[in-house]
N, C-alpha and C positions, 0 to 999 in steps of 0.2 A: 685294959690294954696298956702295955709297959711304952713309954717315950721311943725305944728301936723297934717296937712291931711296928708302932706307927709310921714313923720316917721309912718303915720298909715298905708299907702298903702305898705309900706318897712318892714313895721313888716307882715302884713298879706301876704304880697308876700313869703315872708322867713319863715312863718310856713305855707305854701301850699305849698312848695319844700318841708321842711323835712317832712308831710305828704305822698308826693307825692313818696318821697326816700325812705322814710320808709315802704309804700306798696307793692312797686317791690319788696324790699328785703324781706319781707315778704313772698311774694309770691312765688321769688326762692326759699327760705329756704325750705316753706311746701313741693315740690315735693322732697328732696333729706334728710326729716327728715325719719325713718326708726324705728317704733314702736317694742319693746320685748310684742312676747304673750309668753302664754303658752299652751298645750293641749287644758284645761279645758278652756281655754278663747276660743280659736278658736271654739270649740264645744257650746258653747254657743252665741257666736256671732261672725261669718266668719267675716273677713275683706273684702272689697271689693275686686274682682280679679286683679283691676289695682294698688292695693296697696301694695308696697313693705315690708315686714314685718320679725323681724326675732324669729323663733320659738325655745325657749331653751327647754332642758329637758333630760334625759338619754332614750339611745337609752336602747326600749325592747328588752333584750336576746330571741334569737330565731327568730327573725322577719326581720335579714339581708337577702334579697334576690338578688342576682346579677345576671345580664344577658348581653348581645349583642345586641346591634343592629347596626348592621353594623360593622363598626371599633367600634364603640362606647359604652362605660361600660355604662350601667344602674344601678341601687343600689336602692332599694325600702325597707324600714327600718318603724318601729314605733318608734313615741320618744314620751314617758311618762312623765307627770309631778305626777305622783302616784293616781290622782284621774282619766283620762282621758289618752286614746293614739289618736295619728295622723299620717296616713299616709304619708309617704315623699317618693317623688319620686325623682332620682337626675342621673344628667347625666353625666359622666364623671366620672374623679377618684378620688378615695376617700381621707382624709388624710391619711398617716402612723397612725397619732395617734386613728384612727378613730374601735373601739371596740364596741361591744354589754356592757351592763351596764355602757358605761362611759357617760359622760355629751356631749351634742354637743348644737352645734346652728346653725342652719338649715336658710340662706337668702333665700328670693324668696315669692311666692305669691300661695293663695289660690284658688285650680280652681275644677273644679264640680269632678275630678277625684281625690281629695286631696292636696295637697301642694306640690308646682313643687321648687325643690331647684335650684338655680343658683349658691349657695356658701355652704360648708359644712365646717362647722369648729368646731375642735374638742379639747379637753381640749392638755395641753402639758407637764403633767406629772402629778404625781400621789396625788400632794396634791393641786392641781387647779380644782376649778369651777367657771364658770363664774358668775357673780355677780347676774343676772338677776335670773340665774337657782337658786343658795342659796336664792333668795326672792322668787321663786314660791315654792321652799321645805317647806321655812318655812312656809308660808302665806298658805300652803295645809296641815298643821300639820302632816308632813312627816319631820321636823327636827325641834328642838328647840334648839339652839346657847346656852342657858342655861347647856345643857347636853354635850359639846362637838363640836367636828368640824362634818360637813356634814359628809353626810351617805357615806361610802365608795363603790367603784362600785360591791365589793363582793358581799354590802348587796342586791344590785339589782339585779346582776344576776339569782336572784332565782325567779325574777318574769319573766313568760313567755307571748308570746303571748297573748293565753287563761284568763291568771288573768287581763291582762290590758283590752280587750274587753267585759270578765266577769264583771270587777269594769263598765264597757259602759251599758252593757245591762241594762234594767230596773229594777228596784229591785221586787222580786214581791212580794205581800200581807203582811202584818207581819204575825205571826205564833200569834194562840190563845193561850194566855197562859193554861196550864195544870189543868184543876179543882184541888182546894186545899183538898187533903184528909183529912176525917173527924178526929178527933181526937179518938188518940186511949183508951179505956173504961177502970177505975181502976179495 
């Protein structure tokens, strides 16, 4: 074997290792990468059930429900991105910080009964939202960074239940407009 077959089999051996390295690692990363939706994305295209995801938005006032099961707190909530709500389901306790109108971000996976939380995290004072939630406000023209800091959780509070599944249902017909009255005679 001549000195370039060799240095050719030595370069090609050493870029099908870092191929080789570079695809494991690849591969570990994708299972432990962890995608931000919103509502409105999730309603438009679920994520797979085996795909870990986390859902920001403020939770809809009115729509905290807690209960038992067993020893164990359940807490089933809607969190809004203002065009769209989602059910969450979540087991265990909640944060302190955790209120109707304030922002959260909900870990866990989408399943035929809504979205099952395994992590509920909640803002940690009053002038914090997390970054994902202020691009889905903006990007739903529910806030423009032009006018001001994000919408404060008062401003949510007043949206209940009913206005977030109302904004869900479908819209129906437009309305004809009013025949134009005839002009009136000098």
């Amino acid at each position: 074997m001549t000195r370039k077959t060799r240095r050719l089999w030595l370069v090609i051996a050493c870029v099908a290792c870092l191929g080789a390295a570079a695809a494991l690692m690849l591969k570990a990363f994708s299972s432990d990468i962890v995608f931000f939706v919103t509502p409105s994305q999730v309603l438009a295209s679920a994520p797979p059930a085996d795909r870990t995801v986390r859902l920001g938005g403020m939770v809809v006032a009115g729509s905290v429900k807690r209960e038992k099961q067993g020893e164990t707190p359940i807490a089933r909530f809607d969190v809004t991105d203002g065009q769209a709500a989602v059910t969450v389901r979540y087991e265990g306790i909640l944060p302190d910080l955790f209120r109707e109108g304030q922002s959260v971000v909900a870990v866990g996976t989408m399943q035929k009964d809504g979205f099952v939380a395994s992590e509920v995290l909640a803002k940690h004072d009053e002038t914090y939202m997390p970054k994902e939630v202020a691009e889905a406000l903006k990007k739903s023209g529910k806030w423009d960074p032009r006018f001001g800091a994000p919408p404060s959780a008062a401003s949510w509070n007043s949206m209940t239940v009913q206005d977030a599944k109302k904004d869900l249902a479908p819209s129906a017909a437009p309305a004809t407009p009013a025949p134009a009255s005839a002009p009136a005679g000098n």
